[in-house]
N, C-alpha and C positions, 0 to 999 in steps of 0.2 A: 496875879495874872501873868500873862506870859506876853513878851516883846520880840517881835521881829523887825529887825536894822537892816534893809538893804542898800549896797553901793556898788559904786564903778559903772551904770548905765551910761551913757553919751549918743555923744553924734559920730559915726564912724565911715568911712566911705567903702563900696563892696569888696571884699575878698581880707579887710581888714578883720583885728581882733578885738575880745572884750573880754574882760574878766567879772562876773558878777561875783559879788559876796554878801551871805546874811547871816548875821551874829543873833544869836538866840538869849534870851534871859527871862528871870522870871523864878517862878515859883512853882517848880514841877517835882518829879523822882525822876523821868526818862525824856527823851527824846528817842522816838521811834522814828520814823519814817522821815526825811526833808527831799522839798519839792522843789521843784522850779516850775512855774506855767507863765502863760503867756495870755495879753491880750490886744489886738489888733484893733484900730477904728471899726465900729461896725461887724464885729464877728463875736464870738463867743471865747469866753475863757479855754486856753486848752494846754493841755498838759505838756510838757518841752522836756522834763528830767527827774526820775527820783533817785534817791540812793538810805537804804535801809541801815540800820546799824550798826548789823553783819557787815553794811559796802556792797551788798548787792544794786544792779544800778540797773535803772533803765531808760527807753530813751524815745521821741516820736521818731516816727520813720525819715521825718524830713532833717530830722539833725542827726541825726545818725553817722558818723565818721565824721563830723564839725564840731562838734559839744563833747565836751567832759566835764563830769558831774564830779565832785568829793568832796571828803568832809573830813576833815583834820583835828576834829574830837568830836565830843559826843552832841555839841551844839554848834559848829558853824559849819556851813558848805558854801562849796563855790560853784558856778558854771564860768567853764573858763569856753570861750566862745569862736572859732577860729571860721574862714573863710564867708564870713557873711554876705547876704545876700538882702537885697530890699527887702524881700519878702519875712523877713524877720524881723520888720520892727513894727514892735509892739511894747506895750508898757508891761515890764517881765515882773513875777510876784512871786514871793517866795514862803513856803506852807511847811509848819514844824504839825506835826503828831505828838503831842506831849502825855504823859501818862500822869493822874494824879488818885493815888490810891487802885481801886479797882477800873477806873473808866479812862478812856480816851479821847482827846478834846484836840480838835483842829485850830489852828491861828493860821494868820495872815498877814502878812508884809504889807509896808501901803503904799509898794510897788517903785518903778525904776527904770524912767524909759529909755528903753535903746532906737535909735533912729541909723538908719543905711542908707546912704546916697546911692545913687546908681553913678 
């Protein structure tokens, strides 16, 4: 099976930083795709960052010019988090695409709350 570690969430007060990190391991041949989503009291899970294994990245509209997403081998990435805002916390989760043999199988972190004071 495959494991997802995530760290660095906290408590932080607005316009401050956060660095997330998720270490991957396990029992694959790839890691394709690593995510970052998000989720909020009462709202739905939603997508915050991906970055492919080209390094191609992308990103929600809302963190757009505040997040950056990488990944410094083939299995960890970070979102390094700068100018927060209350409205971004949520319990943040981090999602590998692992490849085993012909098929592709998704995992999930078991998350890592960031909290923003106003």
């Amino acid at each position: 099976q495959v494991q997802l570690v995530e760290s660095g969430g906290g408590l932080v007060q607005a316009g401050g930083s956060l660095r997330l990190s998720c270490a991957v391991s396990g029992s694959f041949d790839s890691i394709s795709t690593l995510g970052w989503y998000r989720q909020a009291p009462g709202k739905t899970r939603e997508l915050v960052s991906t970055i492919t294994r080209g390094g191609t990245t992308t990103y929600a509209d809302s963190v757009k010019g505040r997040f950056t997403i990488s990944r410094n081998n083939a299995q960890n990435t970070y979102l390094q988090m700068n100018s927060l805002k209350p409205e971004d916390t949520a319990v943040y989760y981090c999602k590998a695409i692992a490849r085993r043999g012909p098929y592709d199988y998704q995992y999930w972190g078991q998350g890592t709350q960031v909290t923003v004071s106003s």
